[in-house]
N, C-alpha and C positions, 0 to 999 in steps of 0.2 A: 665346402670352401666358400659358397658362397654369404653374404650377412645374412643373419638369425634372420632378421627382421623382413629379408627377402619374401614377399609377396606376389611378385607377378616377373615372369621371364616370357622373351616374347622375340624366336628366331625366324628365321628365314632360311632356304635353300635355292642358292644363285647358282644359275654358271655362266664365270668369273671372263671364263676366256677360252678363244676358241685356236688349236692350234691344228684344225685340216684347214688349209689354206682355201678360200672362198665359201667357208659354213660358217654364218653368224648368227644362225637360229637351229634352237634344239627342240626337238619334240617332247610334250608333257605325255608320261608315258609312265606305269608300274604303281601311279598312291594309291590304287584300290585296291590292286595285287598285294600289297605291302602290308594295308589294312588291314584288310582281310584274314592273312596269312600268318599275321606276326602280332599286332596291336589288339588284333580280336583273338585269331585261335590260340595264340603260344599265349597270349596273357589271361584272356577270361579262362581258357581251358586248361589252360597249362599251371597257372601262377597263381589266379585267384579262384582255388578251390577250397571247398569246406573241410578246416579239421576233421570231423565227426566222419565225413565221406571218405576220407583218405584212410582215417584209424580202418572203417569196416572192409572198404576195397581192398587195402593192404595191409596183410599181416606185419609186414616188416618194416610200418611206417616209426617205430619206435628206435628203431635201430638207423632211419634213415634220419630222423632227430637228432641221436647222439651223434652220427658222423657230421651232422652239417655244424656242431656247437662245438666239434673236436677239431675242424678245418679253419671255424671262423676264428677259437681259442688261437689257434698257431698260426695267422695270417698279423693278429693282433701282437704277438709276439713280435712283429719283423714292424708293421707297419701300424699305426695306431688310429684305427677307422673306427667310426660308429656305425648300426648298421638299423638304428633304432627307426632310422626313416622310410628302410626297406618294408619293415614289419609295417609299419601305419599306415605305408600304401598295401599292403596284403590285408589289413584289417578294415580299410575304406572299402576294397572288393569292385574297387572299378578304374581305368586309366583316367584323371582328370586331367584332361587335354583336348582341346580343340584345335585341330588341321582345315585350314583355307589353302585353296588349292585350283591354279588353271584349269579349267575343261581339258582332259588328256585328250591331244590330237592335236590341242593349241600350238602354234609354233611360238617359242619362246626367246625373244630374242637376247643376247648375249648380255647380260647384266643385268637382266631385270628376275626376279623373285618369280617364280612359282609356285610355291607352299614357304607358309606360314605356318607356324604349330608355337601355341602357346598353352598354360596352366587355366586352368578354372572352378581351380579350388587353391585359395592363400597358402596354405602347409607343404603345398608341392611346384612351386616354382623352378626346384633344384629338379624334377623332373625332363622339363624343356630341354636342355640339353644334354641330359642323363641318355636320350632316346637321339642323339645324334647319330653318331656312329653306326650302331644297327639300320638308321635311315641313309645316312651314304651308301653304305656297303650295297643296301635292295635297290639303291633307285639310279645310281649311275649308268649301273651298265646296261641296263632296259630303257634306258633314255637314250646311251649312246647307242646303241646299237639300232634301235629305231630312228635313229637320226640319220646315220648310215642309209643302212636301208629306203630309208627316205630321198637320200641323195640318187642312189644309184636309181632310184623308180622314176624321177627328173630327167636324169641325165639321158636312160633307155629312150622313155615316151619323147623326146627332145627329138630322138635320132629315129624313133622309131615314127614320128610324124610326120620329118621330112624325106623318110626312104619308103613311108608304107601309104602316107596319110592317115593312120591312126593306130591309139594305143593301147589298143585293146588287147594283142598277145601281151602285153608289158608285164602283167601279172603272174606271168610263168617264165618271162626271160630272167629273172632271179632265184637262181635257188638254193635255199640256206642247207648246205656240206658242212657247215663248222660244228657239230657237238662233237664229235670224235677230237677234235683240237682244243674243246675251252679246257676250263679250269677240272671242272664238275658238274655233275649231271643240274646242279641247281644253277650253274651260271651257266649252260645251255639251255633250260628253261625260260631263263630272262633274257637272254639275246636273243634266243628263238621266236618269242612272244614278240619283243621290238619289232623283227625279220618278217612276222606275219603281217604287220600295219599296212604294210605295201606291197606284198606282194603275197601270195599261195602254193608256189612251189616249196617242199622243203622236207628233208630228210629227220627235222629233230623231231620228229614225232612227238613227243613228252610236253612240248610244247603247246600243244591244238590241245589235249587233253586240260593246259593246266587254263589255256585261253577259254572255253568251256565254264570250266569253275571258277573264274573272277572275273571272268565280264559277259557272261551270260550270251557267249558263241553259240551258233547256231548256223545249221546252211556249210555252204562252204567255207571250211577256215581257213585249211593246207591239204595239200594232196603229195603224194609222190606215184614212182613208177617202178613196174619191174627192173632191177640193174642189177648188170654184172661187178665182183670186182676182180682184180688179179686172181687171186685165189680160184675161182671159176675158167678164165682162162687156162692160166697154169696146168690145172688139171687135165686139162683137154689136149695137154703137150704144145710146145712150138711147131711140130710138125705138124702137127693136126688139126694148126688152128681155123684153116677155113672150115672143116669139119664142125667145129665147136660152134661156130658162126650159123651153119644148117640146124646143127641140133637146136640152137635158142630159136633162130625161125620156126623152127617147127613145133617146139613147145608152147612159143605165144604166139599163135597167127592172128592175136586182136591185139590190137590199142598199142598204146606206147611200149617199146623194148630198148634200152641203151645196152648197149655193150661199149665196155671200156676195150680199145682198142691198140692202146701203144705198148702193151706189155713184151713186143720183142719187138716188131717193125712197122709203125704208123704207114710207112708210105707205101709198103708192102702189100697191108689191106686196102688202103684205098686204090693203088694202079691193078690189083691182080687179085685179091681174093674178091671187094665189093663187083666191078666187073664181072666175073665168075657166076655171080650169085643174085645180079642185077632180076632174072626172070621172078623168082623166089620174092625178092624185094617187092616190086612191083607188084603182086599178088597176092600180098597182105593186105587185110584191112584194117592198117595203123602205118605209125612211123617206126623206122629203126633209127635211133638216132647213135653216132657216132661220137663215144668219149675219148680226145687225147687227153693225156693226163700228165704230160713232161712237158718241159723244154719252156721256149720264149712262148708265152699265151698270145701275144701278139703276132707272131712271127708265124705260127703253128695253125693259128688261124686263116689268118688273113694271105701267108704267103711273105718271101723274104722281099717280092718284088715281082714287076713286070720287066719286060725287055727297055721300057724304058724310064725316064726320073721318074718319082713318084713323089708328088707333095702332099704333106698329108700337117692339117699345123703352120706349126712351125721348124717342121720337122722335113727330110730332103730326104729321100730312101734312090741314094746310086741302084741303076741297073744290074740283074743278076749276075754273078759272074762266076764261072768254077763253081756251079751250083746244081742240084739235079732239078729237072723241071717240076718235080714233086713237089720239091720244098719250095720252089719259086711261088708255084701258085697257090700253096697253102690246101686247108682242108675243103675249105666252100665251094674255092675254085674247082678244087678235082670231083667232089659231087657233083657240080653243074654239068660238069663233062660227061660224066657217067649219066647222070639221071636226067637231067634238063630241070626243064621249070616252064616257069614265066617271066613276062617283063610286067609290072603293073603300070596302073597310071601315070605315076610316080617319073616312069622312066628306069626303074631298078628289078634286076633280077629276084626274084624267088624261088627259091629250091622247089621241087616236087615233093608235095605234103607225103609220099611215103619213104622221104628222108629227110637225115636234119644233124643236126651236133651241138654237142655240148662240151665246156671247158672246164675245168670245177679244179685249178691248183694254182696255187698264186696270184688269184682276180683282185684287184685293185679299184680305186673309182679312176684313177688315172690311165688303170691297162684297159680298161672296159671303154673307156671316151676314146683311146686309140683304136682298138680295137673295131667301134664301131663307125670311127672316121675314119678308115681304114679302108672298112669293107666298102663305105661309099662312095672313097673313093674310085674304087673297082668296079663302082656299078653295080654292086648288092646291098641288098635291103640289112637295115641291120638286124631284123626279128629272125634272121639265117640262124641267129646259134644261139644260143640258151647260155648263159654263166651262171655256175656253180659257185655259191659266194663262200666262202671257207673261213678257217681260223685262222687266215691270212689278212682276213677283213675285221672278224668280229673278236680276236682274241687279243690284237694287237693295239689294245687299247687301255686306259685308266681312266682311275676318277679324274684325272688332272687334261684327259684328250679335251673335256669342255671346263674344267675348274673347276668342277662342284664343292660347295663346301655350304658347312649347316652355320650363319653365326647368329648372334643374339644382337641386337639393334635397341630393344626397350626392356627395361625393367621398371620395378614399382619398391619400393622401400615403406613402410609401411610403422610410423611413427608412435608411442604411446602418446594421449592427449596432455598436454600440460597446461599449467597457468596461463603459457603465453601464447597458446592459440591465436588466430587471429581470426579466427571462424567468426562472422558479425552475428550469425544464430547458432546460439549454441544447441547444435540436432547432433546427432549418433549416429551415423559416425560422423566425426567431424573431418569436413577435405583436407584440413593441413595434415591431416594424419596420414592420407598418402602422397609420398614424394615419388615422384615421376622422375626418369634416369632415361634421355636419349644416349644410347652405346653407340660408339664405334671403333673400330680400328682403323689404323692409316701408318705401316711399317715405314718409319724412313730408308728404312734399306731393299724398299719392294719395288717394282714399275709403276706402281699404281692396281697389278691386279687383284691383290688382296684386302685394298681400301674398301671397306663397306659403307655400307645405306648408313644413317642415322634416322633414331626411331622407328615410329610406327609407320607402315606400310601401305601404300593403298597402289592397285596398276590398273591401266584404262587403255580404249582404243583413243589412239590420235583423233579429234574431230573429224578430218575431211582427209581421210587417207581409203584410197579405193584399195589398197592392201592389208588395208586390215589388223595395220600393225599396232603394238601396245608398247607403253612406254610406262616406268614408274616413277612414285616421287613419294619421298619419304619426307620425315616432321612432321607428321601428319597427327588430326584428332581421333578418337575413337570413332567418333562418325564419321569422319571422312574415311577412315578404314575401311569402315563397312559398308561402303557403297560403291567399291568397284569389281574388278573381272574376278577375287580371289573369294571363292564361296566353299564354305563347311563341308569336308567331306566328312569328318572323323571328329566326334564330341563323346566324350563318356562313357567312352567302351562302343559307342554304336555307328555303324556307317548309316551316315546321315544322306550324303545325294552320290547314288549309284551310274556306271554309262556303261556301255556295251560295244563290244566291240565292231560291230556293224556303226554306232554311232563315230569313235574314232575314225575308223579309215573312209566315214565319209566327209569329214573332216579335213584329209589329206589329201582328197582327190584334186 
């Protein structure tokens, strides 16, 4: 669709707009994965392989021939395509495309460009955004999700600096619950992978494995811990659940043990069976930590209240009333009871290292910031409980939670030489023969957030910014293009500059 004469396409991928209220920077996160995965393995392996190789590997490459020319016949029937420029790129035997692209771990703020992909070979212009789509689909949600992620590791260290003096548990007060919720094992892969940037707790396993293979992990990536779920419970009867509770003690007397806990009666175990079983506790060498899994996460935690107001915010929590004292004081409260602790520096409680809890059903960045203004209020430290970040968090998202969208800003049109050149030396090629096309759009009927850049692209740190932020500006020359933050990761089939995930998350820190 686009003119014959088309020579050069030249897009970008933005995000457009931010709609979590107070995030207006996203993390550069998934172009190497992407690469990798898709621009190298599915096309050099997958697409441009040798006739000759395919005839001897497979017998029934002959038959895989006439159905593709029987599918393409009756596509042409309905809709009337050419497909001549698929073949020419299968007979070139390489992607001709170059990707510029943020340092992943960059924060990228809300309107400015971080990958650029254009052609660099004239016959394949129509390419650039032939490769849109498949690049939305990989790169959003490993962006958003590490964005996420991101926030919540902010908001913890925030609360966990002013209740502990430092943030060092932070890395384990997050931990990624959601692949049983996403889409598919490959969109837990990429929100998983985000989920690690900032933190190492996490259930998606699949995840560490694929962070290993495209950014060259190593050391600690993700860990998780022995847990129970209902199911395990269950078995062990309602009646016999403090039983069930002895038997897991005595099966892990090391390291970490969660038992999910609210499967008949939360308040139950903590005033009479953890009590009960308090000598046992104490006598391991690890923690048991305590998972509820229902009701207000806020409420269930922290307590419905004390005997008297409690401000928390901007927020006014009236006095207990027609309430049991269990529920009043929540879960951290009733382990303090039982087990003690400490007061730190700080002035804030700390549970007894061979107890703890964990929340892991409907954590939010808004129940989580209550949550731990909460518990400060009461005079505990917020590293008391662990949250379980779920598909409450990472599922409930689109490409549109930041705007992402792939558009074309420059083209090249690419003229035959005629009489009236204006070229004053006549050399080969002559410059009037290419026209240069700053693109953009600007809907009258939009807010302004799908107005794009014009032209070519170039993004830079502000001079004198101790934040480190970058800003872009478009109408730009070839060389000014090429001298700012946006460097080559992907030219011609090959990954050009590689990073590691050790380098991202030091990035973030």
């Amino acid at each position: 669709m686009y003119p014959q004469n088309m020579t050069k396409l030249y897009s970008n991928l933005t995000p457009r707009k931010s709609r979590i209220k107070g995030v207006n920077e996203v993390v550069v996160f998934g172009i190497q994965h992407f690469v990798l995965e898709y621009l190298i393995k599915k096309f050099n392996e997958d697409f441009f392989f040798k006739q000759e190789r395919l005839e001897v590997e497979h017998p029934f490459y002959w038959q895989y021939e006439a159905r593709k020319k029987s599918v393409i016949a009756e596509y042409k029937r309905h809709i009337n395509v050419d497909t001549k420029h698929i073949e020419a790129l299968w007979d070139l035997g390489y992607l001709p495309i170059e990707i510029k692209a943020l340092d992943e771990g960059t924060l990228c703020p809300i309107g400015v460009p971080m990958l650029t992909i254009t052609n660099t070979h004239p016959d394949f212009g129509w390419l650039v955004n032939y490769l849109e789509t498949l690049m939305s689909c990989m790169l959003w949600q490993p962006i958003t999700s590490a964005t996420i992620a991101y926030e919540y590791k902010k908001l913890l260290s925030k609360y966990a600096n002013e209740t502990t003096g430092s943030a060092e548990f932070v890395q384990w007060q997050g931990h990624d619950f959601s692949m049983r919720g996403l889409s598919s094992p490959e969109s837990a892969i990429l929100s998983g992978m985000g989920h690690l940037l900032s933190f190492t707790g996490t259930d998606t396993i699949p995840a560490i494995y694929q962070l290993e293979q495209s950014y060259a992990a190593g050391g600690l990536i993700g860990a998780s811990v022995p847990a129970t779920e209902h199911s395990v419970m269950c078995m062990g009867t309602k009646e016999s659940e403090i039983e069930t509770f002895k038997r897991l003690l005595a099966a892990y007397p090391l390291g970490l043990l969660s038992v999910v806990s609210d499967t008949w009666d939360l308040w139950k175990v903590l005033t009479e069976y953890l009590p009960a079983l308090k000598a046992e506790i104490m006598a391991r060498e690890g923690k048991l930590v305590i998972r509820p899994d229902s009701g207000d996460p806020v409420d269930i935690i922290c307590g419905i209240n004390s005997q008297k107001e409690l401000k928390y915010g901007n927020t006014v929590i009236p006095p207990c009333q027609n309430i049991s004292e269990a529920r009043c004081k929540g879960v951290i409260e009733l382990l303090w009871d039982i087990f003690g602790g400490t007061v730190n520096e700080q002035g804030y409680k700390v549970l007894d290292s061979h107890i703890g809890a964990i929340y892991g059903d409907s954590i939010t960045l808004e129940r989580a910031e209550q949550i731990c203004e909460r518990l400060k209020a009461k005079g505990f430290a917020s590293t008391n409980v662990v949250l379980g970040i779920g598909s409450y968090t990472y599922q409930y998202n689109t490409r549109d939670t930041f705007g992402f969208a792939v558009k074309a800003t420059y083209g090249e049109i690419t003229h035959e030489v005629t009489s009236s050149c204006d070229c004053t030396i006549p050399v080969a090629p002559c410059k009037c023969q290419v026209e240069a096309r700053e693109i953009f759009k600007d809907p009258i009927t939009d807010d302004g957030t799908k107005r794009s850049k014009k032209g070519l692209l170039s993004v830079h740190h502000y001079a004198s910014d101790v934040e480190d932020r970058i800003y872009v500006s478009d109408q730009q020359t070839w060389e000014q293009e090429g001298q700012g933050l946006l460097k080559t990761v992907f030219k011609d089939g090959k990954l050009i500059k590689t990073t590691t995930l050790e380098e991202i998350r030091n990035k973030l820190k």
